[in-house]
C-alpha positions in Angstrom: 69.0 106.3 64.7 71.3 103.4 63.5 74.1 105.6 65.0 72.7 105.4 68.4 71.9 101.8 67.8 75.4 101.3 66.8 76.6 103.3 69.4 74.7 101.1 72.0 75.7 98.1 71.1 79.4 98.9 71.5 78.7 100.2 74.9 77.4 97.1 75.7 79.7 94.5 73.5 82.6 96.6 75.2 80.8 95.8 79.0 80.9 92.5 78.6 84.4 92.5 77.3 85.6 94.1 80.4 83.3 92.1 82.6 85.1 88.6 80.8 88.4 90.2 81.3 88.0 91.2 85.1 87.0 87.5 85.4 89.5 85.9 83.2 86.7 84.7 81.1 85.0 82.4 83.7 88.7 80.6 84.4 91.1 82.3 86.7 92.6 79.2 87.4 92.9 78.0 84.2 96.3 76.4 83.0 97.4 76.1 86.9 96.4 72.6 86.9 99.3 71.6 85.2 102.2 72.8 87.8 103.8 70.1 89.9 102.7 71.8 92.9 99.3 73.1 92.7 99.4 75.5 95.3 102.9 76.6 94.3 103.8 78.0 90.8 107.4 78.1 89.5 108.5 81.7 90.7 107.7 80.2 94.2 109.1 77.5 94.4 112.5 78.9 92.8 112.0 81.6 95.5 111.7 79.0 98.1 114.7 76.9 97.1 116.6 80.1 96.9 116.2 81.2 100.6 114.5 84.5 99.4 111.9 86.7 101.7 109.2 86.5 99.0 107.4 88.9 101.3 107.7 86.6 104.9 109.2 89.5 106.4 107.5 92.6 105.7 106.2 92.8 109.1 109.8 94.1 110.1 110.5 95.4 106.8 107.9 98.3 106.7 108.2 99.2 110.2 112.0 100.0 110.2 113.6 96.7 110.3 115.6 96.6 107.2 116.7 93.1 106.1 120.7 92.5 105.6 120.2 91.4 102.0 118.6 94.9 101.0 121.2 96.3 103.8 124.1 94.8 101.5 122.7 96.6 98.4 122.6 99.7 99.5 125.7 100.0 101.4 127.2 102.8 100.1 124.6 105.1 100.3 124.5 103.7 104.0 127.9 104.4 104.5 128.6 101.1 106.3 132.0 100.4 107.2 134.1 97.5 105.9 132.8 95.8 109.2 129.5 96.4 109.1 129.7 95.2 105.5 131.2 91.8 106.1 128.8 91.4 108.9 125.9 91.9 106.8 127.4 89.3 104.4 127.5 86.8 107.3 124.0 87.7 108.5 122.7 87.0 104.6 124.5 83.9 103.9 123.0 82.7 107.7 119.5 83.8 106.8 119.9 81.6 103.9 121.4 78.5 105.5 118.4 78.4 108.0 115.9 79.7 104.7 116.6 77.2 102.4 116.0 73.7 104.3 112.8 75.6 105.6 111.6 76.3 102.2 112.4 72.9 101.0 110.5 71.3 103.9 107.0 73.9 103.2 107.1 72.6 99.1 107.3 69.1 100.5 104.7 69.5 102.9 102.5 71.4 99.6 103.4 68.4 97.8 102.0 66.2 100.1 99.0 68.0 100.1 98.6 67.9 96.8 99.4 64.2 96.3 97.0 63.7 99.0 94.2 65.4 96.8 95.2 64.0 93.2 95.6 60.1 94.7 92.1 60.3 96.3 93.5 59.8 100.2 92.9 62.7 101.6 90.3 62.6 104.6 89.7 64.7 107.3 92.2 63.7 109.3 94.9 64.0 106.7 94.0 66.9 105.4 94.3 68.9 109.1 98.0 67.4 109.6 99.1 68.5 106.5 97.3 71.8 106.9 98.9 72.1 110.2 102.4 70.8 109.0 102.5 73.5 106.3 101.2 76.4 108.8 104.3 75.5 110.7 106.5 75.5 107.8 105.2 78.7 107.2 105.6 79.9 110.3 109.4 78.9 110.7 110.4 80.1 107.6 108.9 83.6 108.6 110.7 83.5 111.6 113.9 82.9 110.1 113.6 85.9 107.5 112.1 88.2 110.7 114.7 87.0 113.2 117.2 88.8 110.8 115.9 91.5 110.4 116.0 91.8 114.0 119.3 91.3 113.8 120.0 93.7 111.3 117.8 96.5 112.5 120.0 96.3 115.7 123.7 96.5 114.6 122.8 99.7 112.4 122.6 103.4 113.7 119.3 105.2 113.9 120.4 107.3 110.9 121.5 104.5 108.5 117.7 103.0 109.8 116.1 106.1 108.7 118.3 106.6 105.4 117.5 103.3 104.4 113.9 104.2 104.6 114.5 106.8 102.6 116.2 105.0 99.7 113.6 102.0 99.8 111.0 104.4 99.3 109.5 103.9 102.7 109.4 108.0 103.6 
């Protein structure tokens, strides 16, 4: 009997263990109120500053548009020519010329936000323009990363297209 008993309990202290752990123990946000940026952690914002995709342009990416960064490191298997290659080199270093000052300008836009919220002066009104000013940061920034890819999609051959596929893991 004390076996079951003993049995049940663990069942049960073990439940609740998982329960607290699928929950983070009440406080999923715990420890995030301490970035600069409340909306933005670190990763992000080094991301941002960096001109990289951090997923803006999967839309293309997924559905055969292959970005010149990944383009770049794969171009062996891709066979690209010494053209091609130097091409790709211009389209990344473009991508991150327009990329960066678009990033910079969506954590300014977060930071306002978040000033907004930790000084108290956020109304309404405030909080829609800034809302509205980091949609269309956002927005631009995705447009940059997809316009690329566009780009890039467009200057390879149907075969490199489908062989990149292939070695991103897409087929």
């Amino acid at each position: 009997m004390r076996l079951i008993i003993a049995a049940a309990a663990i069942v049960a202290l073990g439940g609740f263990a998982f329960a607290q752990h699928q929950h983070g123990g009440g406080a999923p946000y715990a420890g995030l109120h301490v970035r600069a940026i409340k909306a933005l952690g670190e990763q992000q914002v080094s991301d941002l500053r960096a001109g990289r995709g951090m997923g803006f342009a999967l839309a293309a990416e997924l559905n055969g548009y292959p970005g010149p960064l990944h383009v770049i490191e794969l171009a062996d298997q891709l066979q690209l020519s010494a053209e091609l290659q130097r091409r790709m080199h211009e389209l990344s270093d473009a991508m991150k010329a327009e990329a960066v000052p678009a990033g910079e300008t969506l954590i300014e836009r977060e930071a306002a936000l978040d000033r907004a919220f930790a000084d108290r002066t956020i109304s309404p009104e405030t909080l829609a323009a800034l809302t509205a000013e980091i949609g269309e940061a956002q927005g631009r920034l995705r447009a940059i990363h997809l316009k690329y890819h566009l780009i890039t999609a467009a200057l390879l051959t149907p075969d490199q297209r489908a062989r990149y596929a292939v070695l991103r893991g897409y087929h």
